[in-house]
N, C-alpha and C positions, 0 to 999 in steps of 0.2 A: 423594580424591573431592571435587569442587567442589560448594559448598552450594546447596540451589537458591535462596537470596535471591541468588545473586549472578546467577544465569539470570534472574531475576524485576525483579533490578535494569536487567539490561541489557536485555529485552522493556522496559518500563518505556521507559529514557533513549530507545531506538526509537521508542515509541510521541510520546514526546512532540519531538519532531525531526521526526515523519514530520506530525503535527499542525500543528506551527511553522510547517514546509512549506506546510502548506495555508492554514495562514488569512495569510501575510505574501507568498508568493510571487505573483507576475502574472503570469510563463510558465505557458503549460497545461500544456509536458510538465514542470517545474517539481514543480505539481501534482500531476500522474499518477507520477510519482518519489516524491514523499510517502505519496502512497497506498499504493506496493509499502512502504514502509517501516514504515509500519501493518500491514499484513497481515504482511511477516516478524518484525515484533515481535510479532504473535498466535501466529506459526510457533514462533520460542522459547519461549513461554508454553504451549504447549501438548506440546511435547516434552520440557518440563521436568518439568512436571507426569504426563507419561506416564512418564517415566522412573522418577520419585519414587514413582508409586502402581504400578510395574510392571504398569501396563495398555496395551493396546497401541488403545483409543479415540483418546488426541491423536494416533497417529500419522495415525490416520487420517483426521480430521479434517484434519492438513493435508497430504494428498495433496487432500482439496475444496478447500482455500485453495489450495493450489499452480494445482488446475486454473482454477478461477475466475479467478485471477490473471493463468493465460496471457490467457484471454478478456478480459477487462480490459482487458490490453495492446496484443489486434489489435483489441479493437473499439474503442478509445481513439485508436488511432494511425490508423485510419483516418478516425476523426470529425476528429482533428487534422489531418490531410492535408485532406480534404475543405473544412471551417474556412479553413485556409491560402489556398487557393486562390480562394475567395468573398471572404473578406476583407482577405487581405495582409497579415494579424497574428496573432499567437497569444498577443496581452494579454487579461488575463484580462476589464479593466475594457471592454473594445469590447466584446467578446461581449453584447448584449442578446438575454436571455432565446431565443439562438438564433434571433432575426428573421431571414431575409435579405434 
């Protein structure tokens, strides 16, 4: 049986990668890649934890992260589509405050 620091380690190394992501990257979809990587580092953390306390609560909770997630994705990738096309970039530093 695998301990759960080592589940807890790797949510953890996820979460902070998926962080790095964010504050260093300037691609938006860059970004929105970090973010999934936050949330699947919560996904670990929480089926570890479910695992451990044989509750079936984190499971559930991340079938919400999962669904949220999708939504994330198309309402992300459509503001990034939309974005693209108004502007001709998808750096993060042109983006003001969503003017067009």
């Amino acid at each position: 049986m695998v301990p759960l620091e080592w589940y807890l380690t790797i949510g953890f190394l996820l979460f902070a990668i998926g962080v790095t992501g964010v504050l260093i990257r300037r691609s938006i979809i860059m970004v929105l890649l970090s973010i999934e990587l936050i949330l699947n580092s919560a996904n670990i953390t929480f089926i570890a934890y479910a695992y451990y306390l044989q509750s079936i609560t984190g499971q559930i909770m991340v079938f919400f992260i999962l669904t949220m997630a999708a939504a994330e994705v198309a309402f992300g990738l459509a503001l990034v589509i939309a974005l693209f096309r108004v502007r001709g970039s998808l750096n993060v530093d042109e983006i003001n405050l969503l003017k067009w």
